[in-house]
C-alpha positions as CSV (number, residue, x, y, z in Angstrom):
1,X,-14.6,28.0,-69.5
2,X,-15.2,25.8,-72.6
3,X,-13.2,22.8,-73.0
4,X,-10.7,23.8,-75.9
5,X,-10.2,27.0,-74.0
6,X,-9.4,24.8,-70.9
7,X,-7.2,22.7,-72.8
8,X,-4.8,25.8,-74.3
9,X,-4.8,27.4,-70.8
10,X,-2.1,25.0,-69.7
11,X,0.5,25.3,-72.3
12,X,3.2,23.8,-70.5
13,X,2.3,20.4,-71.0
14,X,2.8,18.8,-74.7
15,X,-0.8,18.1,-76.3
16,X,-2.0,15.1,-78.1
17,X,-4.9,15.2,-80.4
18,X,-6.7,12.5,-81.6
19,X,-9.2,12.6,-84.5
20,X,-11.9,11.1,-84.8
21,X,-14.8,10.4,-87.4
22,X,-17.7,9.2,-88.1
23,X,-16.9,5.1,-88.7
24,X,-14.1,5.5,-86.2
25,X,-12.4,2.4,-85.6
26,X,-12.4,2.0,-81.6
27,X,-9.4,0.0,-81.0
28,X,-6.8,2.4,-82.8
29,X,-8.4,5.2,-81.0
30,X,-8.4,3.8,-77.8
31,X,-5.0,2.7,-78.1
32,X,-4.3,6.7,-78.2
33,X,-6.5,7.3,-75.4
34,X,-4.9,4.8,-73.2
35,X,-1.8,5.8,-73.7
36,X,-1.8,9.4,-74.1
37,X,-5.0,10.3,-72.2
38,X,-5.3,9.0,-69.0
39,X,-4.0,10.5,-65.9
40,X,-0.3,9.3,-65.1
41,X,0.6,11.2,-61.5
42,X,3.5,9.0,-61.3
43,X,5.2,10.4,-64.0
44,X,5.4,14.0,-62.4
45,X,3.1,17.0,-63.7
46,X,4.5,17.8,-67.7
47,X,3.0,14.8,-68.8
48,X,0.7,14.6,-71.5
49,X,-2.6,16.7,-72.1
50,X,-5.2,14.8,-74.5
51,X,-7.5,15.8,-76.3
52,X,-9.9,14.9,-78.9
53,X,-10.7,16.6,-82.7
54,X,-13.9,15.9,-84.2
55,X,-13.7,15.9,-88.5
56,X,-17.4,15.7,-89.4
57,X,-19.6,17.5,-88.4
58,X,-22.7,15.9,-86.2
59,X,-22.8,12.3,-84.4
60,X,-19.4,10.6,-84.6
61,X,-20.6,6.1,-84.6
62,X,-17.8,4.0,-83.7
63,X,-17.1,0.5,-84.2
64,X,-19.3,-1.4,-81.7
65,X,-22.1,0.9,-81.1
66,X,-20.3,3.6,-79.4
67,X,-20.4,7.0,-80.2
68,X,-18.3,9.3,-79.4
69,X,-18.6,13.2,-77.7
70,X,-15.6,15.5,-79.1
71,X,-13.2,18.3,-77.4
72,X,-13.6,20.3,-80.6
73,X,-13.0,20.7,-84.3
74,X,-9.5,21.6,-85.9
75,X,-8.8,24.7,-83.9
76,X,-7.6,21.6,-81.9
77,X,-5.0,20.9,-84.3
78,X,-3.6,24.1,-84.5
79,X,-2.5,24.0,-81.0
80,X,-1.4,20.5,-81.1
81,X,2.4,19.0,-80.2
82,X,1.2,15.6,-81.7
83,X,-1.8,14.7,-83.6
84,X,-2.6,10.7,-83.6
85,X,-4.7,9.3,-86.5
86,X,-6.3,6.0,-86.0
87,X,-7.1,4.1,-88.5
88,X,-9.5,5.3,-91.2
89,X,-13.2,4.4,-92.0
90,X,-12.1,2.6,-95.2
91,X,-8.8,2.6,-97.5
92,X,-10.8,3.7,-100.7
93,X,-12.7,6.2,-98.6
94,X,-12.6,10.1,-99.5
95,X,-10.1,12.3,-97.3
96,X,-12.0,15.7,-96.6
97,X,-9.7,18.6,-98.5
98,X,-10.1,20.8,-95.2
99,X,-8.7,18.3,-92.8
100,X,-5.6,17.3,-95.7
101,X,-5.0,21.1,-95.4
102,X,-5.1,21.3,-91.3
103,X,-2.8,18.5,-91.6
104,X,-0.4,19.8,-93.6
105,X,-0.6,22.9,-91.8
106,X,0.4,21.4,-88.6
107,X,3.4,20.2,-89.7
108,X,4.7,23.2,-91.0
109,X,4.3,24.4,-87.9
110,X,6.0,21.7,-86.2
111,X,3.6,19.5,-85.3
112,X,4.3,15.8,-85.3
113,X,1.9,13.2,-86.9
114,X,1.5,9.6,-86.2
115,X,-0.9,7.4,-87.8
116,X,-2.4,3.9,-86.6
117,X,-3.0,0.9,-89.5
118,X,-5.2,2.6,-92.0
119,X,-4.7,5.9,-90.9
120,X,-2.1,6.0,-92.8
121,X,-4.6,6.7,-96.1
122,X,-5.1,10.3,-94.6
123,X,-1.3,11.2,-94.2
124,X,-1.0,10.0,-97.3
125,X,-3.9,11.7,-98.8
126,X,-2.9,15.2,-97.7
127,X,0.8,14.6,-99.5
128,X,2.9,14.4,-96.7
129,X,4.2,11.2,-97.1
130,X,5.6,12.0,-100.3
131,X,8.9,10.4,-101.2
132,X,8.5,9.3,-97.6
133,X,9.1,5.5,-96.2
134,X,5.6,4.7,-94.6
135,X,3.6,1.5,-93.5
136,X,0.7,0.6,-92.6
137,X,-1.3,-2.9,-91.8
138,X,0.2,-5.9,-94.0
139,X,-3.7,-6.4,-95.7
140,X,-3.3,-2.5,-97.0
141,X,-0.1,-2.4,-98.0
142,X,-0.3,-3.0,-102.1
143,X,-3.2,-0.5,-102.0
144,X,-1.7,2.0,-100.1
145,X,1.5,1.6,-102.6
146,X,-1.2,1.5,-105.8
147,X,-3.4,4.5,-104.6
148,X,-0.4,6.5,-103.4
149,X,3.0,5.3,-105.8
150,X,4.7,8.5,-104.5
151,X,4.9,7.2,-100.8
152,X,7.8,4.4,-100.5
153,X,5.6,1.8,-98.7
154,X,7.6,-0.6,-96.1
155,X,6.3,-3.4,-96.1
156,X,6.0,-5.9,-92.8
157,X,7.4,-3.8,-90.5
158,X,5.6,-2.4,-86.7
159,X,6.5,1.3,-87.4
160,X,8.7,3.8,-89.6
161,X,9.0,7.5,-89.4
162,X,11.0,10.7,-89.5
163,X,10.9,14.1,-89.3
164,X,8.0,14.4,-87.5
165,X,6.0,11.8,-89.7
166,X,5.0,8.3,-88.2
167,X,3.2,5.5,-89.6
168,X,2.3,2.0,-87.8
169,X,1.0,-1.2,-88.8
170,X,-2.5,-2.7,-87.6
171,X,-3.8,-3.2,-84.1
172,X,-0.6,-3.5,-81.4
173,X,1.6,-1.8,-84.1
174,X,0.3,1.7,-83.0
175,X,0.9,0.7,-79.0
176,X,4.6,0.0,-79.7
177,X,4.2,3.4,-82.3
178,X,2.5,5.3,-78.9
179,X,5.4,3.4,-76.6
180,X,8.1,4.9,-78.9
181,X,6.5,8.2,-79.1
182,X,6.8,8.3,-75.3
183,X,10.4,6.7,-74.7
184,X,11.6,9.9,-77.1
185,X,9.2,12.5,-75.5
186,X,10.4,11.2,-71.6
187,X,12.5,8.7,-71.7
188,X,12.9,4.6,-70.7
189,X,11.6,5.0,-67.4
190,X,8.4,6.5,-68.5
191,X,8.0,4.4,-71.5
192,X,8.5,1.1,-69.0
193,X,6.3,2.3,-66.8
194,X,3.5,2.7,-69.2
195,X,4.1,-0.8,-70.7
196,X,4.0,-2.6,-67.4
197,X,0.4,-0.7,-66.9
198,X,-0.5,-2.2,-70.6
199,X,1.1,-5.3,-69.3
200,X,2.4,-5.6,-72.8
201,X,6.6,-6.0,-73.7
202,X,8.2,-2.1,-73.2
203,X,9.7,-2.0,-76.8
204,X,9.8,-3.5,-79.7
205,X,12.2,-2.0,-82.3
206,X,10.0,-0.7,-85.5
207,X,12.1,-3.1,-88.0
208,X,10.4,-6.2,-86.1
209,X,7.7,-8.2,-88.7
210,X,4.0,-7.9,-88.7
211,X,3.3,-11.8,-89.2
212,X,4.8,-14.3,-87.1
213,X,4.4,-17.8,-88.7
214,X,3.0,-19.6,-85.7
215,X,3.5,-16.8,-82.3
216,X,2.2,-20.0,-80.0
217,X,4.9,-22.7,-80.3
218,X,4.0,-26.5,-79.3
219,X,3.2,-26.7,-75.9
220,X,6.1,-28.8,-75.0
221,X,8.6,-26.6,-77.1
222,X,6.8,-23.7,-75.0
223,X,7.3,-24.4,-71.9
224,X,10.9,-25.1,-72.9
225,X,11.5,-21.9,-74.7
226,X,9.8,-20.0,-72.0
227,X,12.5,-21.1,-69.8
228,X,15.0,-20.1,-72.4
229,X,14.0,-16.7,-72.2
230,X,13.8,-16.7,-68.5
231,X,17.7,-18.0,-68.4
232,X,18.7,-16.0,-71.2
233,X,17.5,-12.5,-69.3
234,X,19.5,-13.6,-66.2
235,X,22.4,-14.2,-68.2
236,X,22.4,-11.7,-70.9
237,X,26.3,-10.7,-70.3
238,X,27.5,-14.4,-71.1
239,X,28.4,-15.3,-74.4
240,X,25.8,-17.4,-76.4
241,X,25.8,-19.3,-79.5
242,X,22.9,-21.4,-81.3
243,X,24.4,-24.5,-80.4
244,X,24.8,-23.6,-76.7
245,X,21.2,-22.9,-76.6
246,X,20.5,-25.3,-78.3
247,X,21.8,-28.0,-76.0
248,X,20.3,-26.3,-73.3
249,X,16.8,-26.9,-74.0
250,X,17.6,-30.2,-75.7
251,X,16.6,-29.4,-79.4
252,X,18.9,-29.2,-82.4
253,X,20.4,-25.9,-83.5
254,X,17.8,-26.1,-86.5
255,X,15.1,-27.0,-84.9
256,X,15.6,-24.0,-81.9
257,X,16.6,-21.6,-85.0
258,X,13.3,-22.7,-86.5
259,X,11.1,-22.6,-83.5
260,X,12.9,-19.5,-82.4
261,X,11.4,-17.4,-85.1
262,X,8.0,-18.7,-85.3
263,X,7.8,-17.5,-81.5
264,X,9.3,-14.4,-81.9
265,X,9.7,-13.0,-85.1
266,X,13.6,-12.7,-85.0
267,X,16.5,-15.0,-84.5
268,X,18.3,-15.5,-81.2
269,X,21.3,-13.5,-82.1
270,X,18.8,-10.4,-83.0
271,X,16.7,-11.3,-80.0
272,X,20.2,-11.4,-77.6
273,X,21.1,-8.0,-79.7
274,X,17.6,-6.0,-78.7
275,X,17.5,-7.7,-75.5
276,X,21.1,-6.1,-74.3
277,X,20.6,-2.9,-76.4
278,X,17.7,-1.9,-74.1
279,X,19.9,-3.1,-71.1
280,X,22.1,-0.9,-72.2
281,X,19.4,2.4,-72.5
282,X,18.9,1.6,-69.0
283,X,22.0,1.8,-67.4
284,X,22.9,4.8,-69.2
285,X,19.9,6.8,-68.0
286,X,19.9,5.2,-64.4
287,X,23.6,4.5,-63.6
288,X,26.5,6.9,-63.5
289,X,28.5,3.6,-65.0
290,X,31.0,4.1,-67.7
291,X,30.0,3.4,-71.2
292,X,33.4,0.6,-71.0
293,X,31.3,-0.7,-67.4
294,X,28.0,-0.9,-69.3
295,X,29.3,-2.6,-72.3
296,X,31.0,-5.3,-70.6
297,X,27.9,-5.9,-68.2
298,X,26.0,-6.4,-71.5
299,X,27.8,-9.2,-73.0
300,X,29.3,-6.5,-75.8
301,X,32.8,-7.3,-74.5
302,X,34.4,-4.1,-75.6
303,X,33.3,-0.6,-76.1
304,X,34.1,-0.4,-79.6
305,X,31.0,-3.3,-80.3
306,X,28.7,-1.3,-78.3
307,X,29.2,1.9,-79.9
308,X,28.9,0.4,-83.3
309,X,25.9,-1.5,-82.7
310,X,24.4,1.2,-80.5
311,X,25.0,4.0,-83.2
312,X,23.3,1.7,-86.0
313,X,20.4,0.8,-83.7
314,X,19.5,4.9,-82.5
315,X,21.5,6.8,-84.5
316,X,23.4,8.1,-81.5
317,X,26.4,7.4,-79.6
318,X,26.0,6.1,-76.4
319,X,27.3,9.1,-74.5
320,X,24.8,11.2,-76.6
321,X,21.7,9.1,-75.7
322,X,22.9,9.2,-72.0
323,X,22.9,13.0,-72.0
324,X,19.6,13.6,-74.1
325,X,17.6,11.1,-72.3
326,X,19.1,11.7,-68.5
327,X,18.3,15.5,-69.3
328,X,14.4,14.2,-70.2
329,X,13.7,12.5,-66.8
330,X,14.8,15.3,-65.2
């Protein structure tokens, strides 16, 4: 039996493709692999099969010497639930007409399509991304928005998307991209789990910036913040307010604010806000707790502030998320 033929024997499980190319960049591509690709028994038998779709014809050379063997060519794509595009061998480089056209046919089919930093220069090629939002690493931006003035280009985000369409920024963009991909597909759990096997932070909302002014702070400062976070995740239901924290760590409210930001990219009232929202996600799929339980666990104090920040953050309502995301971990 030949490898594509093995891979669309076992339809039950959701496919990933991943292209590749010749000048493939390796990290973007192995971000895909290691995410969607390897073997996961502890997340139960539907989970993902992976596979790999070769664009050119002949020896694919990847960044760093390796080269790379392919499943097949894009009869792959047609059978694809989600076709990852890593980032491409050069912004100004041609997009081949056949694989634009495979693309596009996917989608219509119902495939979704995620790119990784440059990839985005292939979605946008084939014309998909047409009156779309988009993104893409923070150097490409005002080329991708020259080349391509029919895309509405975000700029400094991790990751945008709808309707089937995804588009991350450079390097760790696409593994919180992959992350997200795999909370929606099979929920927190699975999405945790795969995170602490990354050893890397289980979400990070797609609004969050690209460039942090200084991500290290001052080694005094970071040993001091670091215990801020450590307090602050053991006491995420209290109230909290930049002066309290402030005094806690013995800076001034301008100086945390400041020092806050360059760490993390957002200030402590976002950072408190994502922090319980994904409390929240947890308890709705895990506990049988009411929504009025969960909210007031969280430090949202009333059910009312949940729902609205909860229905701006996902679009749902937290009784909606509970019953679509309980129903995937089944």
């Amino acid at each position: 039996m030949t490898e594509i033929a093995r891979i669309m024997t076992t339809a039950s499980r959701p496919l990933v493709v991943a292209l590749a190319y010749d000048g493939l960049c390796t990290f973007e591509f192995g971000v895909a692999v290691e995410i969607f690709g390897l073997p996961r028994p502890e997340l139960g038998e539907n989970w993902y099969r992976f596979a790999v779709a070769s664009v050119d014809d002949g020896e694919l050379r990847a960044t760093g010497g390796i080269r790379i063997v392919a499943d097949g060519g894009f009869a792959l794509l047609e059978q694809a639930d989600t076709i990852v595009i890593p980032g491409w061998r050069g912004a100004d480089a041609p997009v081949p007409q056949a694989l634009c056209e495979a693309l596009r046919q996917a989608h219509q089919c119902g495939c979704r399509l995620m790119s990784i930093c440059s990839g985005v220069f292939v979605l946008a090629a084939s014309g998909l991304l047409n009156g779309r939002q988009a993104t893409t690493h923070w150097r490409y931006t005002d080329e991708l928005q020259r080349r391509f003035p029919a895309v509405q280009v975000v700029e400094n985000v991790l990751y945008v998307g709808d309707d089937g369409l995804m588009t991350s920024a450079g390097s760790a963009a696409g593994i919180d991209l992959c992350l997200h991909v795999v909370r929606s597909d099979f929920g927190l759990d699975a999405a945790n789990s795969v995170a602490r096997r990354l050893v890397v932070q289980p979400h990070r909302d797609g609004s969050q910036t690209q460039q942090l002014e200084r991500p290290v702070a001052r080694s005094r400062e970071s040993e001091r913040l670091g215990q801020l976070f450590d307090w602050l995740h053991a006491h995420l239901a209290e109230p909290h307010t930049l002066e309290s924290l402030a005094q806690r760590v013995g800076m001034s409210p301008r100086t945390l604010l400041r020092r806050f930001q360059e760490a993390t990219g957002v200030t402590p009232a976002r950072w408190l806000l994502d922090e319980r929202l994904q409390r929240v996600q947890q308890a709705l799929t895990d506990s049988r707790l009411s929504v009025e339980h969960i909210a007031a666990n969280n430090g949202f104090g009333t059910t009312s502030a949940l729902r609205h920040h909860f229905q701006q953050r996902f679009a749902l309502s937290p009784q909606a998320f509970r019953k679509k995301f309980t129903q995937v971990a089944k």
